[in-house]
N, C-alpha and C positions, 0 to 999 in steps of 0.2 A: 504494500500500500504506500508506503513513505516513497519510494523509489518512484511510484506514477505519479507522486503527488513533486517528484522532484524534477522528473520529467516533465510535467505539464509548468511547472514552476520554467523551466529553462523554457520550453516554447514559448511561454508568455513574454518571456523576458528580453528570447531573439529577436522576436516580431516585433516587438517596441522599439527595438533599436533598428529594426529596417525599417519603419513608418517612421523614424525620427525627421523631422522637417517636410511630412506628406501633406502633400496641400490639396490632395485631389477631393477632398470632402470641405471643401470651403467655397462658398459661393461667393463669386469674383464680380463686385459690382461696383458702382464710381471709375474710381481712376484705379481701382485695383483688376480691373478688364482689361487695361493694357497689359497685366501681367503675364508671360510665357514662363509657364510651368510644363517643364519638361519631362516626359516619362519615366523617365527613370534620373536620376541624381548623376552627374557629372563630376569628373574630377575637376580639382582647381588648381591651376600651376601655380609652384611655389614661390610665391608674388613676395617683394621688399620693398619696402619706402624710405623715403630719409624723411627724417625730421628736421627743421628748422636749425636744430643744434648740429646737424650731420650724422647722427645716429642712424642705423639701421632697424626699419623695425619690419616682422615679419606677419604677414597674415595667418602663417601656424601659430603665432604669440596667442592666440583668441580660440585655437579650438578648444572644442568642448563647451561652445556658447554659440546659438543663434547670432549668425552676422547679421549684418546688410552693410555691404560694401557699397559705398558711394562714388563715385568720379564726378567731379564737377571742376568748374576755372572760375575766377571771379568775376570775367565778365557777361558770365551766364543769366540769363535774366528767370527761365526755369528755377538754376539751382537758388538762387536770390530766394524764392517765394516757398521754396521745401525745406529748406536748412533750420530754418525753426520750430518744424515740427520734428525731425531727424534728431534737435539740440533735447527736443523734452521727450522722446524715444530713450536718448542716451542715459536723461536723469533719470529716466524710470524705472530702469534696469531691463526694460523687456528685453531688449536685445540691444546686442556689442553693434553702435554704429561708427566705421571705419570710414572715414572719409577724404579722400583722395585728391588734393587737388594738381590738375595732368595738367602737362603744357607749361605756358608761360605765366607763373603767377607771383611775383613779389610776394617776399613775408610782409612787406608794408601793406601790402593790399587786400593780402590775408586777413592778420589782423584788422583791418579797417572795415573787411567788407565782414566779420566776427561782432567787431562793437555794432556798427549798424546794422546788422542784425538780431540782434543780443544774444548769440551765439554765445554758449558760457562751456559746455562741456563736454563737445567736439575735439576731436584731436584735429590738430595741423601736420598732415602727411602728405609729401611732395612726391609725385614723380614728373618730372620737370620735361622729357626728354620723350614721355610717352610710351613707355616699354613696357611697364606695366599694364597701361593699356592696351597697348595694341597685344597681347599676351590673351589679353581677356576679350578682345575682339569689339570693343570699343569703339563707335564710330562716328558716334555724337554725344551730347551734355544736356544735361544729367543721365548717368546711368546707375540703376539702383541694384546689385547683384545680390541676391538671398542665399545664403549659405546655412547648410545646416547644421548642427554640433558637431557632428562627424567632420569638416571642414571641405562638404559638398555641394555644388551647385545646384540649386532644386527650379530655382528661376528667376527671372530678371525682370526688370524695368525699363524700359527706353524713354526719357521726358520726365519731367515732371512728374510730380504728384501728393495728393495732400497725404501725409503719411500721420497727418491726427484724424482722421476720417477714422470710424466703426469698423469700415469696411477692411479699412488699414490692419485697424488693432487683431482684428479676428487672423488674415493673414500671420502676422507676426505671433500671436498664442500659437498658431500652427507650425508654424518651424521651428517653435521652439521646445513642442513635444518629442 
């Protein structure tokens, strides 16, 4: 008896972690209909940023937590109007929001386009030169990449989008199962 009850215990237990970030049971409405949720979960190259300081940081730093990897530039006018829901995402804890800024972007600009936003608990991660993007297949700004604890792509975003919407939050409880 112990022994099927340890077996059905491990069944339960694999299957939870292969549904970890399954988003096929969420109904995708607002701006979360731009969403492409991909059949099955994709691996994610083993992406680094520099920080401000010159530091290396890795997006393996984060597994084991719901991302959402962000790419945006500051003179995006998209990422301008989502970064503040993305900012109280981060406070919330729901999920690790990484956010990338690709291309040409001054720390001056950074920060400035942070206070005018009231960006408070974002990180400032650079890929300057666009490798990391173009790694991730990147082709425009804002793009939202959903990763799931395991440190898998389940689906992405292209554009904008209100990331404090219902529709959002239910997404984001979802990946982070």
């Amino acid at each position: 008896m112990q022994v099927r009850l340890l077996v059905a215990a491990l069944y339960l237990a694999l299957g939870a972690a292969a549904n970890a970030g399954d988003l096929s049971g969420v109904e995708l409405a607002g701006d979360m209909r731009k969403l492409v949720v991909h059949e099955a979960p994709e691996a994610v190259p083993a992406l680094t940023f520099e920080t401000p300081d010159g530091e290396t940081v890795a997006l393996s730093d984060y597994a084991g937590k719901p991302v959402l990897l962000n790419f945006w530039a500051t003179w995006c006018a998209p990422c301008r109007e989502e970064m503040p829901a993305l900012d109280a995402i981060q406070q919330s804890g729901a999920a690790e929001v990484v956010t990338v800024a690709t291309g040409r972007n001054s720390i001056d600009g950074i920060e400035r386009f942070f206070a005018e936003t009231g960006i408070e608990a974002l990180p400032i991660l650079l890929d300057p030169n666009q490798s990391e993007a173009r790694q991730m297949a990147v082709l425009g700004l804002p793009v939202t990449v959903l990763i799931d604890p395991e440190g898998r792509e389940v689906a992405r975003l292209t554009g904008g989008a209100h990331w404090d919407s219902p529709e959002a939050a239910a997404v984001i409880e979802a990946l982070g199962q």
